[in-house]
ROGULUM-98404 format. One line per 8 residues: for each residue x, y, z of N, C-alpha, C, O. Coordinates in steps of 0.05 Angstrom, whole numbers, plus 32768, in hexadecimal, padded with zeros to 4 digits. Each point is the difference from the previous one (the first is absolute). Example, Ala and Ser with C-alpha at 12.3 -4.5 7.8 and 13.67 -1.06 7.14 Angstrom:
// residues 2
8108/7F8E/809C/7FEE/8018/8000/8012/8018/8000/8015/8000/800D | 7FE4/8015/7FE5/8010/8018/8001/7FF1/8016/800E/800A/8016/8004
END
This chain:
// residues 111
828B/8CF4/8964/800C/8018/7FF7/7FEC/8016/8001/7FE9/7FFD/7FF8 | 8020/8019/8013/7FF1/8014/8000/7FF8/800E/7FE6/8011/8001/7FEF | 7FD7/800C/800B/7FFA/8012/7FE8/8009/8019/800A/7FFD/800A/8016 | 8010/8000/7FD3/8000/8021/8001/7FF7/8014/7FE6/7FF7/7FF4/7FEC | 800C/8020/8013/7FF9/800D/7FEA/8014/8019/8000/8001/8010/8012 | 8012/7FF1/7FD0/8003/801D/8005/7FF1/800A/7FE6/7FFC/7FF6/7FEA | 7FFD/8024/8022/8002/8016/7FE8/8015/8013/7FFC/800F/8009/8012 | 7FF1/7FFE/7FD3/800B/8018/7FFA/7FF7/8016/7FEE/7FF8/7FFA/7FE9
800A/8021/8020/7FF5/800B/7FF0/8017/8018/7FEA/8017/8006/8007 | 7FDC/8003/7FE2/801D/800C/7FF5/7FE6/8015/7FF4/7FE8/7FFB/7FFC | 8026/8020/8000/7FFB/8009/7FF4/8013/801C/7FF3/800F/8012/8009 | 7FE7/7FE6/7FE1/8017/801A/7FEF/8003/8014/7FF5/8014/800D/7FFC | 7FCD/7FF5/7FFF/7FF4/801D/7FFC/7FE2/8001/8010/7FF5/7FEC/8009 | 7FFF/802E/7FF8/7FE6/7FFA/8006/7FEB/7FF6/7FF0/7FE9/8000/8007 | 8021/7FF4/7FDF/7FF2/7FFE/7FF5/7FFD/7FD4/7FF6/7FEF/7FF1/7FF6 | 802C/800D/8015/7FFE/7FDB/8002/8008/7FFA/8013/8013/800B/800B
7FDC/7FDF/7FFF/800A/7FF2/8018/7FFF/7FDF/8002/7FED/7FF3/7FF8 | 8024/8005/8011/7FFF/7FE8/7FFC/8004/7FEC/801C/8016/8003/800A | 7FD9/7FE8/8003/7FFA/7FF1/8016/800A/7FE7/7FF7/7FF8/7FFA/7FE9 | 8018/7FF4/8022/800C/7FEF/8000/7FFC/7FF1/801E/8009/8009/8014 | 7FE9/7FE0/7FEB/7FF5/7FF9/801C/8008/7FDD/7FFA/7FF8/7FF2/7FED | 801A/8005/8028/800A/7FE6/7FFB/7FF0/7FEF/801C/7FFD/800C/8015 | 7FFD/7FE2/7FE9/7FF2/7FEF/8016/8012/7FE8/8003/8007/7FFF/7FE8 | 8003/7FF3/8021/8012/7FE5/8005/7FFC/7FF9/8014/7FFC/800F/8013
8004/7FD1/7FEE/7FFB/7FF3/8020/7FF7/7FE7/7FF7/7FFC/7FFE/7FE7 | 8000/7FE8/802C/7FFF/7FE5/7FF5/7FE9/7FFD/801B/7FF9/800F/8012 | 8001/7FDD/7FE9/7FE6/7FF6/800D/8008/7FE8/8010/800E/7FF0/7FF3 | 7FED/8009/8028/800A/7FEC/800E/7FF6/7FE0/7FF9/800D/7FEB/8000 | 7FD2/801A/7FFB/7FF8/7FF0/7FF5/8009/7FF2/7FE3/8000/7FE9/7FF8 | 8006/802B/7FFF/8005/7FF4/7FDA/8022/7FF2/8006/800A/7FF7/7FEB | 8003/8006/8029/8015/7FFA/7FFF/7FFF/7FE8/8018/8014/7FF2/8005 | 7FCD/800B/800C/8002/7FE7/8007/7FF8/7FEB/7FEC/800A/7FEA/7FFA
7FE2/8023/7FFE/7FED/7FEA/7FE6/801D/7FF1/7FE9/8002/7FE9/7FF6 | 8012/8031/8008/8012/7FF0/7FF1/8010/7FF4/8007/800F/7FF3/7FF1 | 7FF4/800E/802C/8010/7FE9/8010/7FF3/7FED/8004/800C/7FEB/8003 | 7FDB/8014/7FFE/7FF0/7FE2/8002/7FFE/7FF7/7FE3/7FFD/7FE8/7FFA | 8005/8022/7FFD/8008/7FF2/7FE5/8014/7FEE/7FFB/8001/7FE7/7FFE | 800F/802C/8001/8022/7FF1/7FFC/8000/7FED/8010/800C/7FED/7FF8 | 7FE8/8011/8023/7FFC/7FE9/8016/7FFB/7FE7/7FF0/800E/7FEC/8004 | 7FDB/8013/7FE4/7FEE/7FEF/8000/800C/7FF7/7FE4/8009/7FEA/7FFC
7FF5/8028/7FF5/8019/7FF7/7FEA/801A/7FE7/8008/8006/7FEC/7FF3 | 8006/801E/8029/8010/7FF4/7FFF/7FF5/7FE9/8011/800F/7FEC/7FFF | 7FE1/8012/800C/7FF3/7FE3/8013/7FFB/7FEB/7FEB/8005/7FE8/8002 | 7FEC/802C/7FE0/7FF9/7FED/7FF0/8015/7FF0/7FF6/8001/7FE7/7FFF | 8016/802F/7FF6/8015/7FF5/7FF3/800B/7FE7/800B/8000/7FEA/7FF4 | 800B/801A/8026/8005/7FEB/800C/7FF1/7FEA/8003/800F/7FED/7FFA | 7FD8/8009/800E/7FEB/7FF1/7FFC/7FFE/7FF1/7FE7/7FFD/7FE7/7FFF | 8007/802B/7FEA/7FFA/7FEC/7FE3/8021/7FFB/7FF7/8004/7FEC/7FF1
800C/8021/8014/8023/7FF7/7FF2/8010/7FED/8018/800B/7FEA/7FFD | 7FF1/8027/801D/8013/7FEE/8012/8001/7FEA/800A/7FF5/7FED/7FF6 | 8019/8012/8024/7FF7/7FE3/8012/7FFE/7FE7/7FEB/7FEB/7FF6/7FF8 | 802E/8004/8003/8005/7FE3/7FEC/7FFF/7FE8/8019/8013/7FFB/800F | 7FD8/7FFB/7FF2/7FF8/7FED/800D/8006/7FEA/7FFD/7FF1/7FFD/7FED | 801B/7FEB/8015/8005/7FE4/7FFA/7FF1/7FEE/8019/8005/8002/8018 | 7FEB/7FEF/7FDF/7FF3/7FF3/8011/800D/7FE5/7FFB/8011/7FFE/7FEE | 7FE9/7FEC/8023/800C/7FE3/7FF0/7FE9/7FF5/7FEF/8002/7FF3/7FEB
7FEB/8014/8023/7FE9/7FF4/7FEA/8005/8010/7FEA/800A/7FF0/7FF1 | 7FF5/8021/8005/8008/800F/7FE4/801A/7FFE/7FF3/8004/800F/7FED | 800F/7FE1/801B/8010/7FF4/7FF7/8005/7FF7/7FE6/8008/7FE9/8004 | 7FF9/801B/7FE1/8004/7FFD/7FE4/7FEB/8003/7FF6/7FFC/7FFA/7FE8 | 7FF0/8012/8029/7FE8/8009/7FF3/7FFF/8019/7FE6/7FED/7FFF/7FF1 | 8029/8018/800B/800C/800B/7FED/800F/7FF6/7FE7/8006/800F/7FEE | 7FFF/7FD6/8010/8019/7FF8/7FEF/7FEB/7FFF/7FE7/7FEB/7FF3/7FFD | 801C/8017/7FF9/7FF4/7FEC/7FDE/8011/7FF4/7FEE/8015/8007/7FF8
7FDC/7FE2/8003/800E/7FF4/7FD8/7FF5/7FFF/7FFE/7FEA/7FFD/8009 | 8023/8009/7FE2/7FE8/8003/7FDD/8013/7FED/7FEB/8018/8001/7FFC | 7FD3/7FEB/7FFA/8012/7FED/7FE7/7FEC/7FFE/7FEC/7FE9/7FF8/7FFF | 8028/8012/7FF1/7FED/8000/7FE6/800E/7FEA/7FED/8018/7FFB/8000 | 7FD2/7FF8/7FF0/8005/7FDF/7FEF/7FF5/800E/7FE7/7FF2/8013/7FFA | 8023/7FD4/7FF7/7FEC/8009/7FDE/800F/8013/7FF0/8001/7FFC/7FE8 | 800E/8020/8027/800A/8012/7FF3/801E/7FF9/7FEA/8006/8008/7FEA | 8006/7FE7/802A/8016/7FEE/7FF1/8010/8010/7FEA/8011/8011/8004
7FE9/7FE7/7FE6/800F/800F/7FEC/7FFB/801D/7FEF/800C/8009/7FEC | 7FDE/8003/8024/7FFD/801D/7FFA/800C/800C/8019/8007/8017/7FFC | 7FFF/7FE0/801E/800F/8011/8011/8020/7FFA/7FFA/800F/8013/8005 | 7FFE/7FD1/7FF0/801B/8009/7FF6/8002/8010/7FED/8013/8010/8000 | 7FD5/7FEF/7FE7/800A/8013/7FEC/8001/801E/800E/8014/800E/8000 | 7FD1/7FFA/800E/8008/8017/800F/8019/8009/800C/8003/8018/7FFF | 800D/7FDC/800A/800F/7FFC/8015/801D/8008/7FF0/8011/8011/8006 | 7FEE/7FDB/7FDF/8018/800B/7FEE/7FFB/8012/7FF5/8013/800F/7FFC
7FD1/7FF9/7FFB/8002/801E/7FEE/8006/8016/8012/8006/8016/7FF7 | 7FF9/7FE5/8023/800B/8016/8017/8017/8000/8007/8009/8014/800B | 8000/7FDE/7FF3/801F/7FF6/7FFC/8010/800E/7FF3/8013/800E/8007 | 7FDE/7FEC/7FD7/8013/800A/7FF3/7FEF/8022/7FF4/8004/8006/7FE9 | 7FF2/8006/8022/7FFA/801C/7FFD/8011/8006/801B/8014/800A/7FF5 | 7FEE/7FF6/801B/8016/8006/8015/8016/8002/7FF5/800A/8016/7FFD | 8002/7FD2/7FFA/801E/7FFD/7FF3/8000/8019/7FEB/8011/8012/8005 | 7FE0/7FF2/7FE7/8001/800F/7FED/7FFE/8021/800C/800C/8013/7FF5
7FE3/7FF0/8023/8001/801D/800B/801C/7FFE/800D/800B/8016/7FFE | 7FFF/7FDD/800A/801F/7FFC/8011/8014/8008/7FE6/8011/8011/8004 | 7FED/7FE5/7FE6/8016/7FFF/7FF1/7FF8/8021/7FEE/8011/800F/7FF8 | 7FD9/7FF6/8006/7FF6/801D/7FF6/8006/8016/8013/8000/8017/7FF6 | 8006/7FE6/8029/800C/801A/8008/801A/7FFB/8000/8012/8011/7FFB | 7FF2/7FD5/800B/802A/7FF6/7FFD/8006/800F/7FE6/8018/8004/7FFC | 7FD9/8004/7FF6/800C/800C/7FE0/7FFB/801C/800A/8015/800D/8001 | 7FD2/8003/8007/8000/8018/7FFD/801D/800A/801D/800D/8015/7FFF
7FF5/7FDC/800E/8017/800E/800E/8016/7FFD/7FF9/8012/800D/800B | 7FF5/7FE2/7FE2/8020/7FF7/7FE8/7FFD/8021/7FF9/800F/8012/8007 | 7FCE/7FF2/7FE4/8008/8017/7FF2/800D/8018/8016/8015/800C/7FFE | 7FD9/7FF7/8012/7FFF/8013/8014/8021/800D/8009/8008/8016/8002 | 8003/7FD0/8004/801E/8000/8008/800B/8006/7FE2/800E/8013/8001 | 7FF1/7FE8/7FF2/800F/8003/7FE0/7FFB/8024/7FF8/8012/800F/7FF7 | 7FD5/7FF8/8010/8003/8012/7FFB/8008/801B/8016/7FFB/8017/7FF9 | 800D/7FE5/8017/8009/800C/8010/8028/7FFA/8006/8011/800B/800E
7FF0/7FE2/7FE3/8019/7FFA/8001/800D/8014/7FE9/8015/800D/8001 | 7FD2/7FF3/7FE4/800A/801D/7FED/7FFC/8018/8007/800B/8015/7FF7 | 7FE1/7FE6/801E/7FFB/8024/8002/801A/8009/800B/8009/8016/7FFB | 8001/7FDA/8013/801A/8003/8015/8021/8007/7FF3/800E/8013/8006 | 7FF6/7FD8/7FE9/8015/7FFF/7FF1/7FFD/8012/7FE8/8013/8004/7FF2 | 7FD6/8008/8008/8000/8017/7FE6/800E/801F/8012/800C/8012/7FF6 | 7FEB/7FEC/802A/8008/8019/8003/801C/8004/800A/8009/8016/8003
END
């Protein structure tokens, strides 16, 4: 892109004057450097996220288990106290929307 410059000049009495001088223009360079950027950005991106490879030798080489022993009866008790705090949040909004509907059923029928 080319540079240009305008000026302008104003004046309103002889005694103020005022210069207003605008410069605009882009640089060919600063807009390759940022195209080789974005180039490389995206070479990288692709390089470290893409290309899902399956080899046969790497074949279940991703899978994991995990078994944990011993825990036994502190992971059922866990298991029911989550249980039943669930149940109890389930049955605590099942009530605030009874109210919710109840009271909109009076707001309705009073008018």
């Amino acid at each position: 892109m080319a540079d240009y410059e305008t000026t302008r000049t104003t004046t309103n009495d002889p005694v103020h004057s005022t210069t207003t001088t605008t410069r605009s223009g882009g640089s060919s360079s600063m807009a390759f450097i940022v195209g080789a950027l974005v180039v490389v950005v995206g070479v990288l991106a692709y390089v470290l996220f893409g290309g899902d490879v399956d080899n046969a030798s790497d074949a279940g080489a991703n899978d994991v288990n995990v078994t944990i022993e011993g825990a036994g009866d502190a992971a059922n008790d866990a298991g029911a106290a989550i249980e039943g705090a669930a149940e109890s949040a389930g049955q605590a909004v099942e009530g605030a929307a009874e109210s919710v509907g109840n009271a909109a059923d009076n707001a309705t029928d009073n008018n």
